[in-house]
N, C-alpha and C positions, 0 to 999 in steps of 0.2 A: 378504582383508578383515580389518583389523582384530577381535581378540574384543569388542572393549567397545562395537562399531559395530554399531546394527543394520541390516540388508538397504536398509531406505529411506534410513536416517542416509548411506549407503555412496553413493547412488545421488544426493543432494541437499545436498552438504556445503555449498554456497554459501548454500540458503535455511535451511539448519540453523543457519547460523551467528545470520543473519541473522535468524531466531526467537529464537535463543537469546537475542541481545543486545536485541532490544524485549523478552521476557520481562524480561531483567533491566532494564532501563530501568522498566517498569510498577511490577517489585518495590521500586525505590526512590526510586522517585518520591513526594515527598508529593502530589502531584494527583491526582483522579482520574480515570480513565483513561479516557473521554472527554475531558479537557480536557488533559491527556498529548499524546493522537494531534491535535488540534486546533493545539499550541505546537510539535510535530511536521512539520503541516503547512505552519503559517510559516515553518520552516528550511528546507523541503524549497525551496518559493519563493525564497528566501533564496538558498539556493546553486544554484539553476539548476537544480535537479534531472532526472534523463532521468522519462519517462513509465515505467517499470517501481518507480521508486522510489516515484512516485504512487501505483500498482495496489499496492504491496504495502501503504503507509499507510493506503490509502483503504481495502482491504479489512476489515483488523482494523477501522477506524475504522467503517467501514459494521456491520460485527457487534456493537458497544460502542453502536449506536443513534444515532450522529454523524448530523446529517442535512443535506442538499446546504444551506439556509436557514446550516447553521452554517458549513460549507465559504466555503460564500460572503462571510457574515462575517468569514473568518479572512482572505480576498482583501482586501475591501474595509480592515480594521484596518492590515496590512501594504504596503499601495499608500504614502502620504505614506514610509514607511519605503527599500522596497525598489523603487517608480518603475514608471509606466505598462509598459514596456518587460516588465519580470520581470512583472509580474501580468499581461499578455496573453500571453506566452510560458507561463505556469503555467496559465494557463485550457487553452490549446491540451494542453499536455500533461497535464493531467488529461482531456482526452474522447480522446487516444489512448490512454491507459490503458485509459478503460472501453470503450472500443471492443478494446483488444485483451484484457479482460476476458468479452468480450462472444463475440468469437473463439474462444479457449479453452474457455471454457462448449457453445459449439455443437462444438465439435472432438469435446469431453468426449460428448454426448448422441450423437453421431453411430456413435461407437466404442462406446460402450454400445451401441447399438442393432445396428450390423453383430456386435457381439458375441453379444447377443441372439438375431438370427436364425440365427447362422451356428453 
């Protein structure tokens, strides 16, 4: 392993990246950063996005205080733009996101917990 990598950086190069770059997105962005991950979220709709790209949007966005009322907003503003078609295909892949956020989270409690006892 590289010296200047830490153990996690080593183990998650692809969501490293992929932090790194919203990091620097937020840093130069004149928006603030609710309204960021919201113009975020129309792109994502935009280009088709898979449901991982969702979960990792919505996440930060969900920590920033973004609430599903504004989510829904950013659907409805984008539809006359981007066509019934993409805004039902994006609905759908936004609840497999939080469904396989939802996945992981119990995966996460389950391993704690055999960790726990074991």
């Amino acid at each position: 392993m590289p010296e200047d990598l830490t153990e996690s950086e080593a183990e998650t190069p692809v969501l490293d990246v992929l932090a790194a770059m919203t990091a620097a997105s937020l840093e130069g962005s004149t928006l603030d950063p609710q309204t960021l991950l919201l113009v975020r979220l129309g792109a994502l709709v935009a280009v088709d996005a898979p449901p991982p790209s969702y979960l990792l949007n919505l996440k930060v966005a969900g920590e920033l205080g973004v609430t599903t009322e504004q989510v829904e907003g950013v659907l409805a503003a984008v539809a006359p733009v981007v066509g019934t078609p993409r805004i039902v295909a994006a609905a759908g892949k936004i609840a497999r996101a939080v469904g396989l956020a939802v996945a992981v989270a119990v995966a996460e409690d389950e391993a704690a917990g055999a960790a726990a006892a074991g």
